[in-house]
C-alpha positions in Angstrom: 197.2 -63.2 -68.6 195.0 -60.8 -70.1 191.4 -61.7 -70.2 189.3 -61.3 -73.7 186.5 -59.3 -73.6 182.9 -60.6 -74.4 183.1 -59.8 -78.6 186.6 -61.7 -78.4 185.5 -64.5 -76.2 182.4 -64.8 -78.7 184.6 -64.9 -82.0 186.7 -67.8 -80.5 183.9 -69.7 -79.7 181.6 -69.1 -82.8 185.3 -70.3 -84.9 186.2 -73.3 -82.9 181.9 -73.8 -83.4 181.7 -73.1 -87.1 184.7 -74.2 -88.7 183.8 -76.9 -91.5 185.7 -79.2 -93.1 185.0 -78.0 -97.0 185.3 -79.9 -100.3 184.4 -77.4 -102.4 185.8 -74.3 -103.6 186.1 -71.3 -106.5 188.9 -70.0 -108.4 189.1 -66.5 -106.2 193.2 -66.8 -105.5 194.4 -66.5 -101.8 196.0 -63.3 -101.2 199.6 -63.6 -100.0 198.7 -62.0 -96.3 196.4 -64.0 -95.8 198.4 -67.4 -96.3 201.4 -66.1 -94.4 198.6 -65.3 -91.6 197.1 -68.9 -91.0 201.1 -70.5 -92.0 201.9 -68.2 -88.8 198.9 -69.5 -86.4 200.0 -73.0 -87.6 203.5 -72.6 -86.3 202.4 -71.1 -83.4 200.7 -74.0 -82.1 202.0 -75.5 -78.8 204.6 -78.3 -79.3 205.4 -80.7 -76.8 209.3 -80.0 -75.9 208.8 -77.0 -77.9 209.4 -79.5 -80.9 208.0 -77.7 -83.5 208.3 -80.6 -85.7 206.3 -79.5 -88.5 206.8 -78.1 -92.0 204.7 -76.7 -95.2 204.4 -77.6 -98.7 203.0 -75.2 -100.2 201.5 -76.7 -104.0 200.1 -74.1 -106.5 200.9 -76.7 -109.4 198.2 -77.6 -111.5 200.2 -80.9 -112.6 200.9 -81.9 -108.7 197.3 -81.5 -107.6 196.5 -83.3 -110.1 198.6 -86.2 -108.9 197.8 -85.9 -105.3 193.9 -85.9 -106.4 194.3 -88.8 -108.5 195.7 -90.7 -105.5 192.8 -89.8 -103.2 190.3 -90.8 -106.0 192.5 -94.2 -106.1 192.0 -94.9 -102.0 188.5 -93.8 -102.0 187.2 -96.8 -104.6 189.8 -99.0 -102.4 187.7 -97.9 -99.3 184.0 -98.2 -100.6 184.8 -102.2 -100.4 184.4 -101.8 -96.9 180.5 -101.1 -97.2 177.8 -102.3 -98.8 174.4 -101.1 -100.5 173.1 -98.0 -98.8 176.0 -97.0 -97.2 178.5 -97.7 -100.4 176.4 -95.5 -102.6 176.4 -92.8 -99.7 179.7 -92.9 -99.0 180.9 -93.0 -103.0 178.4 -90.1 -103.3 180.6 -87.9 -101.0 183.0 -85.5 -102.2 185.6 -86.3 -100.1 188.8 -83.5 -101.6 188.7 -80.7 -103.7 192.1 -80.4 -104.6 191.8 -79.5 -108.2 189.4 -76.8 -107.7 191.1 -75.4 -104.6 194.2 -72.3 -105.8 196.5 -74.4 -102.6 196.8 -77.0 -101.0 199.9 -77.2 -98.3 200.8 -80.4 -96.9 201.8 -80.4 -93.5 204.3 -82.8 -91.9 205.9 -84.1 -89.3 209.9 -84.6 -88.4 210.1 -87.2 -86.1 214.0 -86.2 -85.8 213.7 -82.8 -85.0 215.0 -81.4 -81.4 217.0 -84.2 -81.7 216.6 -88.0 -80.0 215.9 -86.4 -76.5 213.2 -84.3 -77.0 211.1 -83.3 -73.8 208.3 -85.0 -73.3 208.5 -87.2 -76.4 210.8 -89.5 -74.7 207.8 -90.7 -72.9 205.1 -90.3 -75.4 206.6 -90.8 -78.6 202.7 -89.7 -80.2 203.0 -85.9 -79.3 205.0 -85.2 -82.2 201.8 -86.4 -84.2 199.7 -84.6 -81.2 201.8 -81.5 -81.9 201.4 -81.2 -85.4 197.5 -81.9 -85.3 197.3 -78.4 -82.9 199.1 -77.3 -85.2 196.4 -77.6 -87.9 193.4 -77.0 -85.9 195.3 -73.3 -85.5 195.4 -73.3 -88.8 191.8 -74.2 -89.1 190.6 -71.5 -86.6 192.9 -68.6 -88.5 191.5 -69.8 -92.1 187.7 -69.4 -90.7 188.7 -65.8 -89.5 190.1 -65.0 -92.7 187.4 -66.2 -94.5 189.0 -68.8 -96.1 187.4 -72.4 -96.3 189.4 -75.0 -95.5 189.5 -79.0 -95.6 191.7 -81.8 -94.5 192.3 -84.5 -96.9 192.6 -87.9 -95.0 192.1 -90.5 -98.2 195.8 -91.3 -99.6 198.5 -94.0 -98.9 201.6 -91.5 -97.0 204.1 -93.2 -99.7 202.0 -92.3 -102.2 202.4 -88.3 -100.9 206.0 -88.5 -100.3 206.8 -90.1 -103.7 205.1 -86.8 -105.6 206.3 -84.5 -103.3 209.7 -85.5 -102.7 209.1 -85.9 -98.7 212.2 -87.6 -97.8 211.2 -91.0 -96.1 211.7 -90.5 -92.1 209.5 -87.4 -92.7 205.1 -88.4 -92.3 202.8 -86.4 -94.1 200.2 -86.2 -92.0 197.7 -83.6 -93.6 196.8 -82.3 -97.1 195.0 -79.4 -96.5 193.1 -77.8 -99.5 192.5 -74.1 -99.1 190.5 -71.3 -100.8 187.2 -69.8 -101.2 183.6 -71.5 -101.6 180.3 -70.6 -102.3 178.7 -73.3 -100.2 179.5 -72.9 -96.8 177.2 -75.2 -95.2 175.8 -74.5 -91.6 176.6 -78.0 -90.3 179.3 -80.6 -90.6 179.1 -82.3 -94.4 178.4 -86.1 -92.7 176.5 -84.6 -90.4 173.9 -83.2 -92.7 174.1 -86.4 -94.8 173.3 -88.2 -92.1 176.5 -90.3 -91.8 176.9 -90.1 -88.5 175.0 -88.5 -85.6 176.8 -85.6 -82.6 177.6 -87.8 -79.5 175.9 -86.2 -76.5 178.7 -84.5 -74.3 177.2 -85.6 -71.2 177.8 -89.5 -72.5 181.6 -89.0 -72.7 182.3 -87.3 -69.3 183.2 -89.3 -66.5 184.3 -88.7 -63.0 187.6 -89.5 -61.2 187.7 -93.1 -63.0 186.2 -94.5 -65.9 183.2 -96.8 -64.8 181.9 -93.3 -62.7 180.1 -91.7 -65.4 179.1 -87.8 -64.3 176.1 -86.0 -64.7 177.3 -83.0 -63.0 177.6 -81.4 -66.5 
């Protein structure tokens, strides 16, 4: 294994550290390279039993994103029931997808059949296809934020609802729409974070030692 040097060490880190989750975006297109580029980190994300149960739909189609954003809207007023006053107005407030103004948005998904019914490791876990695909998005993620693109993961939509407009044959989960392009808000902390939403756990809460009632502070 050959060790990164201190620059490369310090790009990783300031990606995994600065990657945002972004709703908003301009019309700049992607370039070509630059797609293929984070399509290729994606697919070479680890996959339990070497898998590799994802796929990509790619949507440039004004009409389809249209669709898809209509059913986010559509689970986002279903979800606001769920809170009340404050905290409804907060949370309707919140631009939640920016599908529409973003030039893609690729859905990724997840074969539950590929490799087979005997797939390494699965046959225990049955989850790490799921697992494997989300690795495969943070990759993703991480490549986009090098590449300068903005990127951010849609998770308000009913699956049927996605597989009906894109034709996703019904075995096959869509698990992410991811809308991708350029912004000119990039902001310098996570959105709920900086509306207050929700505040960082401390690390040192969540480690424990050997079991879990032997919380560590060797941290």
């Amino acid at each position: 294994m050959e060790l990164l040097n201190g620059q490369q060490q310090e790009g990783v880190f300031k990606a995994i550290f600065e990657r945002r989750d972004i709703r908003q975006f301009n019309s700049k297109p992607i370039p070509k390279e630059k797609l293929k580029k984070i399509l290729l980190a994606g697919h070479h994300a680890p996959s339990v039993g070497f898998m590799q149960p994802w796929d990509f739909i790619i949507v440039e189609s004004h009409q389809i994103k249209e669709k898809l954003s209509e059913i986010c809207k559509k689970e986002v007023e279903a979800l606001a029931i769920h809170y009340e006053d404050e905290r409804k107005a907060k949370f309707l407030s919140l631009k939640v997808e920016g599908i529409k103004e973003a030039p893609i948005t690729i859905c990724v998904t997840c074969d539950p059949t590929r490799g087979g019914g005997h797939v390494l490791g699965r046959n225990s876990i049955p989850e790490t296809d799921i697992l494997s695909v989300a690795c495969c998005i943070q990759n993703m993620w991480l490549a986009a934020y090098a590449e300068g693109i903005a990127m951010g993961w849609v998770s308000f939509y009913k699956k049927h609802d996605v597989r009906q407009i894109l034709n996703i044959p019904p075995h096959v989960d869509p698990v992410a729409l991811l809308s991708l392009g350029f912004t000119d808000n990039y902001p310098d902390a996570p959105i709920l974070e900086k509306v207050n939403w929700e505040k960082r756990l401390h690390l040192s809460n969540l480690i424990h030692l050997d079991k879990w009632d032997n919380m560590s502070n060797s941290l």
